[in-house]
C-alpha positions as CSV (number, residue, x, y, z in Angstrom):
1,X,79.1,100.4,149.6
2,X,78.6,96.8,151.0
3,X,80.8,95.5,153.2
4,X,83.9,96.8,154.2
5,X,85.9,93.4,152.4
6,X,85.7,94.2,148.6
7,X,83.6,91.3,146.5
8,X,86.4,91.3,144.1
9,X,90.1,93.0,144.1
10,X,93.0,93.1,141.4
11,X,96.4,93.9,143.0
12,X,99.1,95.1,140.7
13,X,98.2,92.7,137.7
14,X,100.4,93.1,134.5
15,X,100.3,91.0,131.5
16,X,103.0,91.6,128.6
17,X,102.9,90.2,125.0
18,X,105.7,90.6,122.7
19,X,105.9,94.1,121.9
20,X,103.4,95.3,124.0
21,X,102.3,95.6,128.2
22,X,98.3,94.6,127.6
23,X,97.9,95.6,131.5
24,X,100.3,97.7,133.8
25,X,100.6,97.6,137.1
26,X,96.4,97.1,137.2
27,X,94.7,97.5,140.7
28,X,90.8,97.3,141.1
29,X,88.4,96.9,144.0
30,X,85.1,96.6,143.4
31,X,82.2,96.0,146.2
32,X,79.0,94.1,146.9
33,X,75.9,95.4,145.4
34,X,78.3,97.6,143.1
35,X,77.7,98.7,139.1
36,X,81.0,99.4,138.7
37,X,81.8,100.3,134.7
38,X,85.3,100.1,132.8
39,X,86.0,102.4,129.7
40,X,89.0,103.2,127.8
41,X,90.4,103.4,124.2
42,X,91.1,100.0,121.8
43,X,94.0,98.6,123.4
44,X,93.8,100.0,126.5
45,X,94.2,96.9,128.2
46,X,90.1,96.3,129.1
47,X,89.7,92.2,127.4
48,X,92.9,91.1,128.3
49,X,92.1,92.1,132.1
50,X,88.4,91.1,131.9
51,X,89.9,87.9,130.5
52,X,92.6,87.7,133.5
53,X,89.5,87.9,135.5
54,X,87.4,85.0,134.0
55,X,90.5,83.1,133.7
56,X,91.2,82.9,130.2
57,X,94.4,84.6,130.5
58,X,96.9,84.3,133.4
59,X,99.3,87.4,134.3
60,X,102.0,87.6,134.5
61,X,102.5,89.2,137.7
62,X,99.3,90.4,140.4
63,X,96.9,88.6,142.2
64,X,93.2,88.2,142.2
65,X,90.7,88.1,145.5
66,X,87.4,87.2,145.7
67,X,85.9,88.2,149.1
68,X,89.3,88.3,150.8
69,X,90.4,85.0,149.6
70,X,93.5,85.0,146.9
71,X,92.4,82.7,143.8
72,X,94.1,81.5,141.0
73,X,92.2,81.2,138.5
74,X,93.8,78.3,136.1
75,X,90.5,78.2,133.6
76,X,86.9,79.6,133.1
77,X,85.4,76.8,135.2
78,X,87.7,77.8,138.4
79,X,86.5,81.9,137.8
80,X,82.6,80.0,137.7
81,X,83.1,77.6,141.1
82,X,84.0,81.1,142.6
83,X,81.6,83.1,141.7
84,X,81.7,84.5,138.9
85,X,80.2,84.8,135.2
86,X,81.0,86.7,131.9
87,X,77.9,87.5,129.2
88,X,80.7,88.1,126.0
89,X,79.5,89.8,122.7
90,X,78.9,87.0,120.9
91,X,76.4,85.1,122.6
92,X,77.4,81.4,123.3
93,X,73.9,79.9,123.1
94,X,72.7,76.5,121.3
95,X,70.4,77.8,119.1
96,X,68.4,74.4,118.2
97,X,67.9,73.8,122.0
98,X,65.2,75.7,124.6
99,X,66.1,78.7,126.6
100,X,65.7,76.3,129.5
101,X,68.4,73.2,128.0
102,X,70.5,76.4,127.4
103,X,70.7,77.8,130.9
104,X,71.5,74.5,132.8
105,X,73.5,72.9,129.9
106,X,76.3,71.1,132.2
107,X,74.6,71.3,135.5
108,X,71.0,70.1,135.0
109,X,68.8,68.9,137.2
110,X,68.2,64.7,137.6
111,X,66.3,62.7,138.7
112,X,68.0,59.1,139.2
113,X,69.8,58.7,136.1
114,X,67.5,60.8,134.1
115,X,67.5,64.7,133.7
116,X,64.5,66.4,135.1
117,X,63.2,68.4,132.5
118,X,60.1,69.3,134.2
119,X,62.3,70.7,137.2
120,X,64.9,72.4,135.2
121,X,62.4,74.2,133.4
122,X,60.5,75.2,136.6
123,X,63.4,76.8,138.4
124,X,64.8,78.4,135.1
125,X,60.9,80.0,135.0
126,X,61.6,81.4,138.7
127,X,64.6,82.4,138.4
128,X,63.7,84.4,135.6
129,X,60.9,86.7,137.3
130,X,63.0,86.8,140.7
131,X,64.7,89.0,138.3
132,X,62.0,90.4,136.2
133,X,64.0,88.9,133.1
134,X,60.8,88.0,130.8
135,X,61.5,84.7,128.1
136,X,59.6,81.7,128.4
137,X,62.3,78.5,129.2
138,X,60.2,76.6,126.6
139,X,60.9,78.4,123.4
140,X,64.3,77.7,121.0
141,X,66.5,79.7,121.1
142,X,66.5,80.5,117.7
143,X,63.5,81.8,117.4
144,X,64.8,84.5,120.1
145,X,64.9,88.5,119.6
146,X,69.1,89.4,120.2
147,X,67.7,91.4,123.8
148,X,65.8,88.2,124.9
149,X,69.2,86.1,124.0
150,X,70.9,88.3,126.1
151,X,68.4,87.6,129.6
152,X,69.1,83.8,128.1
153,X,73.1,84.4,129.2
154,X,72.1,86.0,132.1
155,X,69.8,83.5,133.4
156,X,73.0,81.5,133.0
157,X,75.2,82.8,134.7
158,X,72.4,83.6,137.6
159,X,71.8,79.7,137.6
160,X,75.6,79.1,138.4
161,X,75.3,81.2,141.4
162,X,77.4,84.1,140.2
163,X,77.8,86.7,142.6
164,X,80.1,88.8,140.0
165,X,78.7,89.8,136.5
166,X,80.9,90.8,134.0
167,X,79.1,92.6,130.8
168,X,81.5,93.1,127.6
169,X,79.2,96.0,125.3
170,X,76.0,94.4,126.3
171,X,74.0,96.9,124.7
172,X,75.7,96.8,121.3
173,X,72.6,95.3,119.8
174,X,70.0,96.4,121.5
175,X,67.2,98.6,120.7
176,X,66.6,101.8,123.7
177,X,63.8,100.3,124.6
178,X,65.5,96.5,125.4
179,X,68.8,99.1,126.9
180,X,66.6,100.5,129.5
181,X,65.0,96.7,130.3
182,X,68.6,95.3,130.9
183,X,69.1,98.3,132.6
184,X,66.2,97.9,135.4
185,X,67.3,94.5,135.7
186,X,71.3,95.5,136.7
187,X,69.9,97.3,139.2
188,X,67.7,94.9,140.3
189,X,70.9,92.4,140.2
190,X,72.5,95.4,142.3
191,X,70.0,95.4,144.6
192,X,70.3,91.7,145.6
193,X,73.8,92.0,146.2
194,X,75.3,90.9,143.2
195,X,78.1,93.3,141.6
196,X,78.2,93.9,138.0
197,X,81.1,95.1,135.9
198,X,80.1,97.1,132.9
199,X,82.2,97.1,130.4
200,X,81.0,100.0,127.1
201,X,82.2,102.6,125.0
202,X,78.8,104.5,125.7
203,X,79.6,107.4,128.4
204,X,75.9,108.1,128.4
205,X,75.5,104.3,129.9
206,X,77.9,104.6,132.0
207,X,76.8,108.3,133.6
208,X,73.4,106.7,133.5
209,X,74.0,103.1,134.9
210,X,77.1,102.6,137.1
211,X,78.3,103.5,140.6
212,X,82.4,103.6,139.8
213,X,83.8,104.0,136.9
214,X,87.8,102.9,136.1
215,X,89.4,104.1,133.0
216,X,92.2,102.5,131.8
217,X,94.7,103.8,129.5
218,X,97.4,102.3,127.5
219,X,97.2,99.2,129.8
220,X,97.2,101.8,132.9
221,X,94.7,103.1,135.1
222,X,93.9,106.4,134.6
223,X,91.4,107.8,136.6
224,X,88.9,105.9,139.3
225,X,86.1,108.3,140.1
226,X,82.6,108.0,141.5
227,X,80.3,108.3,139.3
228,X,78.5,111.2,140.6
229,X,81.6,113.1,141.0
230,X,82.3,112.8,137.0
231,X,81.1,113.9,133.5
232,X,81.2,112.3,129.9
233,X,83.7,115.2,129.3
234,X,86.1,114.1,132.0
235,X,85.8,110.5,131.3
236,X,86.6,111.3,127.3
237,X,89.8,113.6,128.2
238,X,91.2,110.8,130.9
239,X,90.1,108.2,127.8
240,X,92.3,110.0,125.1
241,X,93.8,113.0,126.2
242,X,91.2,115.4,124.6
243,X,87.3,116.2,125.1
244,X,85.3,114.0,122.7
245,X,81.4,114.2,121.5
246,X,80.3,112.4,118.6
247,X,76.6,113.4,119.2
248,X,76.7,116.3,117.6
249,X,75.1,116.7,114.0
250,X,77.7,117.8,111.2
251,X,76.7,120.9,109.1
252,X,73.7,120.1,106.3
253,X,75.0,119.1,103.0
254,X,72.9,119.4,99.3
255,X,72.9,116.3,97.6
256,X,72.5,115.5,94.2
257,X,70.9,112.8,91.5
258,X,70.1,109.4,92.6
259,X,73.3,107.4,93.2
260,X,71.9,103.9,94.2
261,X,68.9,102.8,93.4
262,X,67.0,99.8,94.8
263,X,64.2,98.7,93.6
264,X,61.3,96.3,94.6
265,X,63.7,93.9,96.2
266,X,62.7,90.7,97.5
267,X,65.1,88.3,98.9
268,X,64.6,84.8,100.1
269,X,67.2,82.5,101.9
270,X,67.9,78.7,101.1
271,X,64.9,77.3,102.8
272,X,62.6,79.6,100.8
273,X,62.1,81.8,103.7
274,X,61.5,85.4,102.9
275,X,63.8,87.7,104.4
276,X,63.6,91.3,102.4
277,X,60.3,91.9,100.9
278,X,59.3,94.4,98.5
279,X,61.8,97.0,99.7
280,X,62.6,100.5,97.5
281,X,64.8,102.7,97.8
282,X,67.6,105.9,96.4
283,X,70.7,106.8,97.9
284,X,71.6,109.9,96.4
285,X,75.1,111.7,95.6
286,X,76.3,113.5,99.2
287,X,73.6,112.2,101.4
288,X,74.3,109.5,104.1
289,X,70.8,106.9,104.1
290,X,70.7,105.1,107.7
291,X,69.0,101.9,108.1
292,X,68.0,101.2,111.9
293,X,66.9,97.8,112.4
294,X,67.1,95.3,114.9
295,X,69.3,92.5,113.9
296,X,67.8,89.8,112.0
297,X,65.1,92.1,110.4
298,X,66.8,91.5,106.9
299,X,68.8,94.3,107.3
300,X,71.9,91.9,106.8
301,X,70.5,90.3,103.7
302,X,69.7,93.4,102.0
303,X,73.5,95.0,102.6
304,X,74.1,91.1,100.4
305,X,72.4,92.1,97.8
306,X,73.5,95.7,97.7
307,X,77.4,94.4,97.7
308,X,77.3,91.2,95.4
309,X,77.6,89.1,98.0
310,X,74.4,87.3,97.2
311,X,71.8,88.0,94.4
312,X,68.2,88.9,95.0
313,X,65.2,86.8,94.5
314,X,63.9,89.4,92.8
315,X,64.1,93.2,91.9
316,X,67.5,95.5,90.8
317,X,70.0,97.2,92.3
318,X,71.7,99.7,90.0
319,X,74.4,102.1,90.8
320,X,74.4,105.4,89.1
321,X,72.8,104.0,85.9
322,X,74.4,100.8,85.8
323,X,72.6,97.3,86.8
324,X,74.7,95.3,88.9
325,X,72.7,92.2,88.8
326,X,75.1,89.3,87.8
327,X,78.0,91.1,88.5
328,X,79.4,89.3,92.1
329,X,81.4,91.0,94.4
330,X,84.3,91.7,92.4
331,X,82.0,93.6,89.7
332,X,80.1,95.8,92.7
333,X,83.8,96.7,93.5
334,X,84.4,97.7,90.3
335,X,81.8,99.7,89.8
336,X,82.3,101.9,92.5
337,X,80.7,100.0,95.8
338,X,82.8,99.9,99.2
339,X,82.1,98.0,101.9
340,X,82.5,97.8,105.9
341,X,81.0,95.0,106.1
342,X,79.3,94.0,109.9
343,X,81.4,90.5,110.2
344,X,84.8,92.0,110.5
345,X,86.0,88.7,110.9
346,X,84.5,86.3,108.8
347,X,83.8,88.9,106.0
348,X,86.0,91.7,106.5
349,X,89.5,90.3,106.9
350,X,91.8,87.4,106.7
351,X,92.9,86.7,109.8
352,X,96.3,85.0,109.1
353,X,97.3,87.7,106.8
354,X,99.2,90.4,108.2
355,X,97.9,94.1,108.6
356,X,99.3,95.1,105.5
357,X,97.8,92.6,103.4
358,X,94.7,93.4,105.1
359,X,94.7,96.9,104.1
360,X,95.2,96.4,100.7
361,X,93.4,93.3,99.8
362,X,90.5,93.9,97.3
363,X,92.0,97.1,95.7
364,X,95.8,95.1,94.9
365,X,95.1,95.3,91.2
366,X,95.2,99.0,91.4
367,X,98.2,100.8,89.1
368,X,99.6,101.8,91.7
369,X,100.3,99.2,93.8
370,X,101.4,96.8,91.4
371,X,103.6,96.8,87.7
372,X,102.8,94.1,85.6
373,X,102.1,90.8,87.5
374,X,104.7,92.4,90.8
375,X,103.4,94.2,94.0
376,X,105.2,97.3,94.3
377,X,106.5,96.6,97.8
378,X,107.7,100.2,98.7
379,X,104.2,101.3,97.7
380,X,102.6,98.6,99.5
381,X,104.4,99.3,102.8
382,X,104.4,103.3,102.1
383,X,100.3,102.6,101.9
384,X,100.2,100.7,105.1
385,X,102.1,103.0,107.2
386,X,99.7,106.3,106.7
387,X,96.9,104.2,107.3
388,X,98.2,102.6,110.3
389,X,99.2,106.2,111.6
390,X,96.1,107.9,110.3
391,X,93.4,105.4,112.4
392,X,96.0,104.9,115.0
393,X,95.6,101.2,114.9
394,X,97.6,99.5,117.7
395,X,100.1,97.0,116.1
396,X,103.4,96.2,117.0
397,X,104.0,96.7,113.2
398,X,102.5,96.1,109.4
399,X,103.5,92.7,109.5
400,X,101.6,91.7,112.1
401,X,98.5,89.4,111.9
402,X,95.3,90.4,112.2
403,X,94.4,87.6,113.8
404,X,96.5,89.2,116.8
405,X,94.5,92.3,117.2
406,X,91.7,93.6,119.2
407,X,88.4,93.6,118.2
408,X,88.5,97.2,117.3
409,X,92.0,97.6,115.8
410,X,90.4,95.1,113.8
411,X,87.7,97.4,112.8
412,X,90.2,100.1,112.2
413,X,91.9,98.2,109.5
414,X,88.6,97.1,107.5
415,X,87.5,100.9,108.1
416,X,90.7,102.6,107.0
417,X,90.9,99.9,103.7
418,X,87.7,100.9,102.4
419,X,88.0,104.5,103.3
420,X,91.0,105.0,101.7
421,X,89.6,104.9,98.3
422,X,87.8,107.0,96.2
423,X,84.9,105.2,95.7
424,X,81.4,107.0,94.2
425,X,79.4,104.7,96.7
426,X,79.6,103.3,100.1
427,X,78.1,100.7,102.2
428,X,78.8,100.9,105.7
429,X,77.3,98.1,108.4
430,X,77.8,98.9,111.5
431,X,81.2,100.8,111.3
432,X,82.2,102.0,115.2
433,X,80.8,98.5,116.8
434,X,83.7,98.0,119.5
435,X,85.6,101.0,119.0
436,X,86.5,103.3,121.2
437,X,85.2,106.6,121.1
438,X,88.0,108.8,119.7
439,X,87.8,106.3,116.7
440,X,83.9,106.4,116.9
441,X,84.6,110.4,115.9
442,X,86.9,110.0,113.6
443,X,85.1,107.5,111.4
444,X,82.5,109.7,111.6
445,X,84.4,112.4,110.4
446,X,85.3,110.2,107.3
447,X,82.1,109.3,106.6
448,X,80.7,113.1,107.1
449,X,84.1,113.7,104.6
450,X,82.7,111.2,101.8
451,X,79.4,113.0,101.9
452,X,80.7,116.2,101.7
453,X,82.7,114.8,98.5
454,X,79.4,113.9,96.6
455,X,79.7,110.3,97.3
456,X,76.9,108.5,98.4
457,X,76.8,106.8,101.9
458,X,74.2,103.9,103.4
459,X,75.1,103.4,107.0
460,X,73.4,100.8,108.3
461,X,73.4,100.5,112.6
462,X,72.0,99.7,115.3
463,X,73.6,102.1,117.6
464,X,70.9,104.9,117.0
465,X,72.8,107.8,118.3
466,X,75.0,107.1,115.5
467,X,71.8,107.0,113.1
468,X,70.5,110.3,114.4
469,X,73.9,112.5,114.8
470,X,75.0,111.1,110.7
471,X,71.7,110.7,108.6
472,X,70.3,112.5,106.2
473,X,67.3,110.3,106.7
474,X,66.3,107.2,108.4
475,X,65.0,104.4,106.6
476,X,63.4,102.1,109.8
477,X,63.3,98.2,108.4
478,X,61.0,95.3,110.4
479,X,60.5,92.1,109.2
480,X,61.9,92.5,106.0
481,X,60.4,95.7,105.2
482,X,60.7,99.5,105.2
483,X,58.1,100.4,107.8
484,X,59.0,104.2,108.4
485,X,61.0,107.0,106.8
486,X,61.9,109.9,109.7
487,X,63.2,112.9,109.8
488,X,66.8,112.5,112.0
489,X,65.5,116.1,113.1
490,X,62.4,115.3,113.9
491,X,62.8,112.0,116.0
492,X,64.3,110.6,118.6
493,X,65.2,107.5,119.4
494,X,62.3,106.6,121.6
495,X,60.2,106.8,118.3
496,X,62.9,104.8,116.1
497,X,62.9,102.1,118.8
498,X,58.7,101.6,118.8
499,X,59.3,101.3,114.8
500,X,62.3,98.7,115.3
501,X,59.8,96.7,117.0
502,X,56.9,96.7,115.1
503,X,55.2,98.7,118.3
504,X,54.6,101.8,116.2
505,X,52.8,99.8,113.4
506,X,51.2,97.5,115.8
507,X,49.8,100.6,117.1
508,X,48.9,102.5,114.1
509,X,47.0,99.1,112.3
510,X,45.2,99.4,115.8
511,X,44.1,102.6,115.6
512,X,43.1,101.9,111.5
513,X,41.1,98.7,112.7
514,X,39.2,101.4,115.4
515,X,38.1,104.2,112.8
């Protein structure tokens, strides 16, 4: 594939942190033109070599090629001069600035002394459809859909000549429709010569995407395999050690009275924009309600509301019964509301506290954790150490900080906190984002498990296989409202996509305006 001198090699690379080998003895080749895709488990050593790479991190021991040549990459800007560019998770965009000031921040185009705005946003415009990636350079960023965002950091990258891509989940947000768009335009990327590294938990991506695949494994590598020559199967079991397939719908459940009720709520923001409008809804006892959205169709502001985290504008939310309105966070706790909230950082933990304070905090005032104003510090620790063992969440120990962690260990701990409690109701916003996908199935088991207990469950995500396998319906919001409820039986997530969109309505008010 290509020529015969890989675009990009890792020889041997290991990086150790105290306690722990992040990457053993690593060695990667990966040529021209090539989609070549990395899987493996949280903590198996994938960010700290992708950050190796991009020169973030330095090992400790290896070395790094890039067309033959050994590099040292001593910062980001060294891994950019040579070639190469990294679209993270969280988008690193200035939203008050246009797509075009974006893309050629730091190396724009002048004229004398004075930038050239009118050529910047010309070559950003044909360097855009050279690539078939569709956004206008003259629009803010802010007003931008996530998928669009996504092309934005792309078009970066493109514009710094990188001849390597490197992806971290870039499909984690996206609706199937704006999946199979970034899709055509990796393999357009491909087709040009550039190589792409594809870094995802999703097996179906990478079966239906990449040329190579490389699994690591406890900081090892674990299998290298054409991707022809594999299966999801063989890719789980080299993974974890066992066959995994969290597609598969759980056995129906009957569910009971109304659990959660929301009714007629309408939220607006601080600038008096309307975010939820008019939206209705029950969550009953041993049901699970998913809400697919795309983000910023007020899904987030709604999951507020339902928590305590902010009040509504107007409308109730009650919770078997009892009206929660005034009552804050602390009194939607106590009435029998958990929460996995989306933010796992800025809402979901502390990140200076250690792992054990983590797993307890919120539910410390329990009887059994405390005796009069005292922590009961074997109780404490005993508590910790099943749920560490339980999620198998990767830390040197309880006492470590969170702040240490990857992204999903992190997401263990918040998960296994508020699923460790019998709670009648809970709220769960997007629970397996970055997690790997033996964790993926067993958070799905728990959630199946708190069904199957009577308790009510609103999973709110935008990974729609997830949505489809779980539900017992599928409440579909878009700008702020409820447009559809489906069937997860009777859809698919072609149809949930056109409704994420406003496609499906567009479509429908068209056909209405034609009768």
């Amino acid at each position: 594939m290509g020529s015969e001198i890989p675009e990009l090699e890792l020889r041997r690379v290991t990086k150790r942190y105290p306690g722990v080998v992040a990457n053993d003895d690593v060695s990667l080749s990966i040529h021209s033109g090539e989609i070549h895709a990395i899987v493996g488990e949280n903590g198996a050593g994938k960010s700290t070599l992708m950050s190796i790479l991009y020169g973030l991190v330095s090992p400790d021991q290896g070395e790094i090629l890039v067309r033959g040549d050994l590099v040292q990459f001593r910062s980001t800007l060294d891994a950019i001069d040579a070639g190469l560019g990294m679209v993270h998770q969280e988008f690193k965009l200035f939203p008050t600035m246009t797509v075009a000031e974006n893309v050629v921040y730091g190396h724009e185009p002048r004229s004398g002394w004075l930038i050239d705005r009118n050529l910047a946003n010309n070559h950003v415009a044909e360097l855009a459809e050279s690539y078939g990636l569709a956004v206008d350079p003259l629009t803010t960023v802010e007003d931008l859909r996530v998928g669009v965002l996504q092309r934005v950091e792309i078009l970066k990258a493109l514009y710094r000549d990188a001849r390597v891509l490197i992806l971290d989940e870039p499909t984690a947000v996206l609706t199937p429709q704006e999946r199979d768009s970034l899709f055509e335009v990796l393999r357009r990327l491909s087709d040009d010569g550039r190589t792409i590294i594809f870094i995802t938990h999703k097996l179906n991506e990478v079966m239906a995407l990449s040329d190579r695949v490389t699994v690591l494994r406890r900081g090892q590598v674990a299998l290298r395999v054409n991707t022809a020559d594999t299966s999801p199967g063989q890719l789980s079991t080299a993974m974890t050690g066992r066959s995994v397939d969290t597609s598969v719908r759980p056995a129906d459940h009957d569910s009971g009275e109304a659990l959660l009720c929301v009714n007629s709520l309408r939220i607006d923001d601080s600038d008096g924009i309307r975010r939820v409008q008019d939206v209705s809804f029950e969550v009953a006892a041993g049901e699970i309600v998913g809400i697919a959205a795309v983000t910023g169709s007020g899904q987030s502001e709604l999951v507020e509301a339902i928590v305590g985290l902010c009040p509504p504008t107007k409308g109730s939310v009650t919770l078997a019964g009892n009206d929660l309105a005034g009552q804050g966070v602390s009194g939607h706790r106590a009435a029998g509301i958990s929460f996995i909230p989306e933010n796992r950082h800025r809402v979901g933990s502390a990140a200076t506290a250690t792992t054990s304070e983590n797993l307890l905090m919120g539910y410390q005032w329990q009887p059994r954790f405390h005796k009069a104003s005292w922590l009961r510090r074997k109780v404490v620790a005993q508590h910790a150490d099943e749920l560490i063992k339980s999620y198998d969440i990767k830390v040197s120990g309880p006492n470590q900080v969170v702040g240490e962690l990857s992204g999903g260990n992190l997401q263990k701990v918040v998960v296994a906190r508020e699923l460790a409690h019998e709670t009648s109701m809970l709220v769960a916003e997007q629970p397996t984002r970055g997690v790997d996908i033996g964790a993926i199935e067993f958070i799905h088991a728990q959630l199946v498990a708190q069904r199957d207990a009577d308790r009510g469950v609103l999973l709110i995500s935008a990974e729609l296989q997830e949505i489809l396998a779980l539900s017992t319906r599928i409440l579909v919001m878009f700008e702020g409202q409820i447009v559809a409820e489906l069937d997860p039986t009777m859809t698919n997530e072609a149809e949930i996509g056109l409704y994420m969109t406003g496609a499906h309505t567009q479509r429908v008010d068209a056909e209405t305006l034609g009768t």
